[in-house]
Residue, then its C-alpha position, 0 to 999 in steps of 0.5 A: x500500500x503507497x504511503x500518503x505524503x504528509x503534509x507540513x504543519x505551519x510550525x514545521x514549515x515556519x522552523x525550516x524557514x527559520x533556518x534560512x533567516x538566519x544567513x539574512x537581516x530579517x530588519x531589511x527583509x521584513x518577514x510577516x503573514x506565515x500561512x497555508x496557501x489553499x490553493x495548492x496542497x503542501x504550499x505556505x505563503x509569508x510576504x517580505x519587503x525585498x527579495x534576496x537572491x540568496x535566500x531564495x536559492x538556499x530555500x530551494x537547495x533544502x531537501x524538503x522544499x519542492x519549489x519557490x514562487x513569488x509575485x510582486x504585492x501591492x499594500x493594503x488598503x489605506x497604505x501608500x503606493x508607491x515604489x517604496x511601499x512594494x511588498x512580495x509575496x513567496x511560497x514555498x511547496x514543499x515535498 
């Protein structure tokens, strides 16, 4: 009988994602909104200020991470929008 692939839990996914924090300046990368992302099985979404290439490469050379995405966010309602105000949003699906 095939096993039935476990899924990450918010903490597991948030502990693995720690791990690659700790090589950045999370004060210049701004990491807030850990959460599952529905839309697709086994994938949790944060959003951050800057990109940092090296962060998303270290993300997707870990074992448990399947693939990385990310798309360019605009701020909530009642902030400003400009340049500066520009946030993205990653995800992370894991294996």
């Amino acid at each position: 009988m095939p096993r039935k692939k476990k899924h990450k839990t918010e903490e597991e996914s948030l502990a693995i994602l720690q791990k690659h924090f700790e090589s950045e300046n999370n004060e210049i990368l701004n990491f807030k909104n850990h959460r599952k992302w529905n839309l697709k099985p086994n994938v949790y979404r944060f959003t951050v200020d800057l990109i940092s290439l090296e962060f998303i490469i270290s993300l997707m050379e870990d074992e448990e991470v399947k693939n990385v995405y990310w798309n360019a966010s605009i701020p909530p309602p009642g902030m400003s929008m400009d340049s500066i105000s520009m946030r993205y949003k990653i995800y992370v699906e894991y294996n």
